[in-house]
N, C-alpha and C positions, 0 to 999 in steps of 0.2 A: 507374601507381602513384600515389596520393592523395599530393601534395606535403608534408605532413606524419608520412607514413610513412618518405618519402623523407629528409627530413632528419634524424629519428631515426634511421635504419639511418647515416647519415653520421657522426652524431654517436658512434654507440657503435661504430664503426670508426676513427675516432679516437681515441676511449680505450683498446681495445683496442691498438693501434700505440703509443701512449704507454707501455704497461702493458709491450709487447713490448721496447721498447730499452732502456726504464728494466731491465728484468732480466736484459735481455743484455748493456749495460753492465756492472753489474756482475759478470757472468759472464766479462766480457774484461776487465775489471781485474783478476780473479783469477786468470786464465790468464796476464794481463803479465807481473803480479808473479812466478808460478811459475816462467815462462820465464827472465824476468832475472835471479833465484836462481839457476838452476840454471848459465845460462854465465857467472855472472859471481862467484860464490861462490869463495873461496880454496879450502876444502874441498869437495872434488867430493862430489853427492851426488843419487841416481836422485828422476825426476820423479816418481817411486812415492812415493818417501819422503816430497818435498813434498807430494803430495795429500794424503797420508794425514795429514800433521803439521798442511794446512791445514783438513780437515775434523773431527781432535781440537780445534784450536783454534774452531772454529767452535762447536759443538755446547759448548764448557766456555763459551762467550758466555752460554749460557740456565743455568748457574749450578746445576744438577737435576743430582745424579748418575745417576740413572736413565735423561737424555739422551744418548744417546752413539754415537761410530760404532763401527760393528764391522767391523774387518779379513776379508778373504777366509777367513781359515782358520778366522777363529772361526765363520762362518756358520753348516758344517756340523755344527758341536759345538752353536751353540745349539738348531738342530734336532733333536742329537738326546735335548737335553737335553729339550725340551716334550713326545720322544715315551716320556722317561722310561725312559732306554735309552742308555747311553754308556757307556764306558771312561775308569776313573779314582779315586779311592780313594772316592766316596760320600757329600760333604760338602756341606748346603747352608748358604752366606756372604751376609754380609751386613758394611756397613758401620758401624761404632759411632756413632752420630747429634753425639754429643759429642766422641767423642775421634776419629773417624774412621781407626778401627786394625779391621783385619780380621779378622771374629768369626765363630765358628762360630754360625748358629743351630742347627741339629743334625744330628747324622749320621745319617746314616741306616742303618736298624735292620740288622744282617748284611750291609755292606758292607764292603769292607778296613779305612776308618778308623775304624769302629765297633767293630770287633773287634779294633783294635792300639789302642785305647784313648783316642781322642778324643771329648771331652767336650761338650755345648753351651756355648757362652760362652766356650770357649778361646777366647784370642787369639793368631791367627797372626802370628807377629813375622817368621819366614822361611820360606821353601821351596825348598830345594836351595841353602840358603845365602844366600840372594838375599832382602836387605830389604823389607817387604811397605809396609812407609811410601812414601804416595802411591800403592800398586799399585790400579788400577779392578778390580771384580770381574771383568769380561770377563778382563783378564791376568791375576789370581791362577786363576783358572779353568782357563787355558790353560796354567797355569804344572804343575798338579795332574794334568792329562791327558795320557794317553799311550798307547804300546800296553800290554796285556795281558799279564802277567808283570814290568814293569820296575818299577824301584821306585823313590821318591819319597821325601824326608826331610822334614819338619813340623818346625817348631822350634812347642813353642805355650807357651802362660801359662796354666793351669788356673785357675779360678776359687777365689780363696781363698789360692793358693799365691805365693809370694814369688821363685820362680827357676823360669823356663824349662828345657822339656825337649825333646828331640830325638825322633820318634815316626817309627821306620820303615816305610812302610807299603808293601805290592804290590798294584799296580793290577788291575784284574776290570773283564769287564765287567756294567754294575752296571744293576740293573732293580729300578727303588723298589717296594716295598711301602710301601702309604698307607694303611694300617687294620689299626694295631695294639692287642692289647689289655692286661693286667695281669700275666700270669704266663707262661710257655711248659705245654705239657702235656707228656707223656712222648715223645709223635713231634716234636716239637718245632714244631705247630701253636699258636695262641695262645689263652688260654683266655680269655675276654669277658666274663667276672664274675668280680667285685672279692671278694678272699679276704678271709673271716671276715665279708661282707654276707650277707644275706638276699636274692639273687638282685636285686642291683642291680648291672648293666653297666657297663662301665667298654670306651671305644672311644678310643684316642688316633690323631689324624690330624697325622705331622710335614710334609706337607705335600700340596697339591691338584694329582695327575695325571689326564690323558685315563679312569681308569676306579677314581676314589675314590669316586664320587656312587653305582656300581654293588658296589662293594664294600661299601660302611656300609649301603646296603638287604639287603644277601644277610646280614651279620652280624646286624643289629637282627631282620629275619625273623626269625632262629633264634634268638634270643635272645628274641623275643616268643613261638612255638614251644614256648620251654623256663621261661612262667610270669614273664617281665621284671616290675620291680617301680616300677623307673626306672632313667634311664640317666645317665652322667656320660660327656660329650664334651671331651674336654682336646683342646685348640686350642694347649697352648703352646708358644712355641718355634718357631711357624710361621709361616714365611715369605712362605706365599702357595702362589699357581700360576696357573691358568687359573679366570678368570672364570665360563666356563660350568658348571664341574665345581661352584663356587661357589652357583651360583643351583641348581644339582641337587640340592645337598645343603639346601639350604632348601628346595626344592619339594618333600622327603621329609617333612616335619615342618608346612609349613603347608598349608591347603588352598584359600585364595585373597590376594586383596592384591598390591600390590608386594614384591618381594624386595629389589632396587636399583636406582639411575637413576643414568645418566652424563649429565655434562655440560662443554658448551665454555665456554671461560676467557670468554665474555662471560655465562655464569650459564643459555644455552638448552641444554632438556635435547635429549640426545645420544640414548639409546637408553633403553627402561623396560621392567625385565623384571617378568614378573609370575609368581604361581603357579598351580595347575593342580588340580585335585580328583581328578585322577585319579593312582591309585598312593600317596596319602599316606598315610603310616605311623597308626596310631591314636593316639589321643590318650596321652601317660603324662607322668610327671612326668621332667624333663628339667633339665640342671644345665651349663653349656659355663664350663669353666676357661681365662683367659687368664692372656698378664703382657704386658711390655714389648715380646716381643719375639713376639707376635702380629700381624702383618702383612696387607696386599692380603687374599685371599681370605679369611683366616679372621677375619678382620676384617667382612668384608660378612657371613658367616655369624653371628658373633655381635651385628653389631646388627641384624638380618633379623628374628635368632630371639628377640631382648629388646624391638623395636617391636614387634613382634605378641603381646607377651607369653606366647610360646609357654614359653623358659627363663630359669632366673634366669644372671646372669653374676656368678660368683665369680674373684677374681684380683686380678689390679692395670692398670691403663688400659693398650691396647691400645698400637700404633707410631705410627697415624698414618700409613700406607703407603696413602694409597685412589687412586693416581692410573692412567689408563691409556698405557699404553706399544703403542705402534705400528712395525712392521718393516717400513721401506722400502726395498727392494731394489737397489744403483743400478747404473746400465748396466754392460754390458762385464765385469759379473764383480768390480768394485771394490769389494766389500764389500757393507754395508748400514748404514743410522742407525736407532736405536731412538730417540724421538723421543714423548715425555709428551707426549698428544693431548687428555684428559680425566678428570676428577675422579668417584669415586663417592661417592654420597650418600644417607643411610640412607629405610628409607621414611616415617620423621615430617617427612623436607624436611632433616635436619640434612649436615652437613659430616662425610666421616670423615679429608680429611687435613688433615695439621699442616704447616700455610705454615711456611715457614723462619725465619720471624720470632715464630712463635707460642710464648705462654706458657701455662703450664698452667693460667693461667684462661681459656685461648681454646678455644675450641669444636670438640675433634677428635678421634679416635680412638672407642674403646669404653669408657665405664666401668662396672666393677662395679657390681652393683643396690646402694640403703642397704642395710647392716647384711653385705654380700657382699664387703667390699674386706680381702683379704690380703694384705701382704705379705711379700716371702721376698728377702732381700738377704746380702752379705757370707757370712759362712762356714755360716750354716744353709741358703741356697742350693747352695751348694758340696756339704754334704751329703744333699740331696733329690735332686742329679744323680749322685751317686755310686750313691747308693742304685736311683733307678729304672735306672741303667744294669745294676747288679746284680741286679737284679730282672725286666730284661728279655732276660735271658744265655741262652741255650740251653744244657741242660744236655750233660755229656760223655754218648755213646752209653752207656747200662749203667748208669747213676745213678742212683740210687732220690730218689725226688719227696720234697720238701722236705714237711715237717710243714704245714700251714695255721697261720698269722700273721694275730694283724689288724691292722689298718690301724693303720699307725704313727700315730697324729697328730701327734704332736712333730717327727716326719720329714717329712712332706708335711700343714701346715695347711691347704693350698688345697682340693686334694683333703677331706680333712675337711670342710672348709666344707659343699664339696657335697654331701656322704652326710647330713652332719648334714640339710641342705635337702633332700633324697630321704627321708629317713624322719619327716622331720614329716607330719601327719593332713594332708589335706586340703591342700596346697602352691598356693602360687598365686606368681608373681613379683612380684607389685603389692599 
């Protein structure tokens, strides 16, 4: 061996051996400590409990609610929440970025707590009695889940309203629908154009499952099928989901380019997804409503589809949610860490989340196109969720279908925005 092969191979076994005690040190300082707690604690208390109190503590170091460990039992619950399929009232939460109080972003459509009368933007003050101040969403989560027939009590704050109410709900098991549309029909299918339009579409997605990207093609088909004029994509209220469902439902509308790029906290890009010419839907005029509480996936959707100037975007500036989250599984059955790995970023190069320190002149989220920005706050919000909750009701068996109404605009301006932008001559986003 060439004597300067050799002492490179020296050298970086070297580093490597430094690299190895330095992490096992502190691996055995953590093991001490846990040890010496436990026999030497006045109140006795299992080394379980230490692990697990020392890897919450750890993961609250990096400061990211979205960082965190997740106990054994919630594992399988999050699993089977990604396969979009669990037991439990139906509810997707989120945390208030301001007041950090525990919010419904929306229920989901013909779930238990959809149908006993929980609202988007409640605030969950309790559950089974039990204060939800300071609860992470992993435990309000677990707190909601159960088996099938048991039931569950909600204390929430309705938006608008001034006194909390108690909402009993019995748990199902619950399998999201993620493409819904404006009205129910008489089977209690949904009907995908917007009453009292001129065959203009109307698709709302409350959030991104394993098979929404295959759902909004089969709908838009038929809708293209039956003469489409333009479409209106309501995005709001969405949380998010899965990534790829995300870049699928952009790869239906555009027909090349980037969609979105991840990247590591030193600014190299991570992954770059692109689109594809094959399968894309035809060209028509297209309109994607956000607000606040527009999140992760439907967030890379709406600025995929307003870089490329495919739609215009009516609403109000998006969450600021663009980060990715990572499941690391850890030995022996002890849970797992969810663990922010990487940032997404739109395809003009821009930023879409909002650092913790960011102001609303700093650079993050979605905003509305000029002349597109609505907003909808305090008690006429209040009344746009009353309304579409009622509007999205299945009627009793034996009911005779409602007269055609048109589009409120007093009731929903956002919505308006967009029809208004769908029936101008010749529309263009820019």
């Amino acid at each position: 061996m060439p004597r300067r092969n050799f002492w490179l191979l020296t050298a970086l076994l070297v580093v490597c051996l430094a690299c190895h005690v330095r992490a096992n040190r502190y691996g055995q300082v953590f093991s001490f400590a846990l040890e010496q707690v436990f026999r030497r604690s006045l109140e006795p208390i299992s080394r379980r409990a230490l692990l697990e109190g020392g890897l919450d503590g750890m993961m609250e170091e990096l400061d990211d609610q979205h960082s965190i460990y997740i106990r054994p039992k919630v594992v399988e619950k999050l699993r089977q929440t990604l396969d979009s399929k669990f037991a439990g009232v139906g509810v997707e939460i989120v945390l208030d970025p301001s007041t950090k109080q525990l919010t419904v972003a929306s229920p989901l459509f013909g779930a238990p707590a959809y149908e006993a009368g929980v609202r988007p933007r409640d605030k969950i003050l309790r559950i089974d009695g039990r204060s939800t101040q300071g609860l992470s969403l992993e435990d309000a989560s677990d707190l909601m889940r159960g088996k099938p027939g048991t039931a569950v009590v909600l204390t929430v704050l309705h938006e608008g309203d001034s006194e909390p109410v108690d909402i009993r709900i019995v748990r199902a098991d619950i399998r999201v629908s993620t493409v819904l549309g404006d009205t129910r029909n008489a089977d209690g299918s949904w009907n995908y154009f917007l009453e009292g339009q001129d065959r203009i579409g109307y698709v709302r997605i409350p959030s991104f499952a394993e098979q929404t990207a295959e759902e909004l093609e089969r709908v838009v088909r038929k809708l293209l099928a039956e003469n489409l004029r333009g479409l209106v994509l309501d995005l709001r209220d969405d949380p998010g989901g899965v990534l790829q469902v995300a870049v699928g439902v952009c790869d239906l509308f555009i027909p090349s380019g980037v969609i979105v790029s991840t990247r590591f906290r030193d600014g190299t890009v991570r992954q770059s997804f692109a689109a594809t010419e094959e399968g894309t839907l035809p060209d028509f005029p297209l309109a994607v409503i956000v607000n606040n509480y527009s999140a992760s996936a439907s967030e890379i959707v709406a600025a995929c589809l307003q870089d490329h100037g495919r739609a215009v975007i009516v609403g109000q500036r998006t969450f600021g949610k663009g980060t990715v989250q990572e499941i690391v599984e850890l030995p022996g059955n002890e849970g797992a860490i969810k663990v922010t790995t990487a940032s997404y970023w739109r395809p003009s190069g821009r930023n879409i989340n909002r650092a913790k320190n960011a102001g609303e002149q700093d650079e993050w989220g979605v905003t509305p196109d000029p002349g597109y920005e609505v907003k909808l706050e305090g008690e006429a919000l209040a009344r746009l969720v009353r309304w579409r909750h009622e509007r999205g009701m299945s009627r009793p068996a034996g009911a005779p279908a409602p007269a055609p109404s048109p589009l409120p605009t007093d009731v929903d301006p956002q919505l308006a925005k967009a029809v208004e932008y769908l029936n101008t001559p010749r529309v263009s986003p820019r």
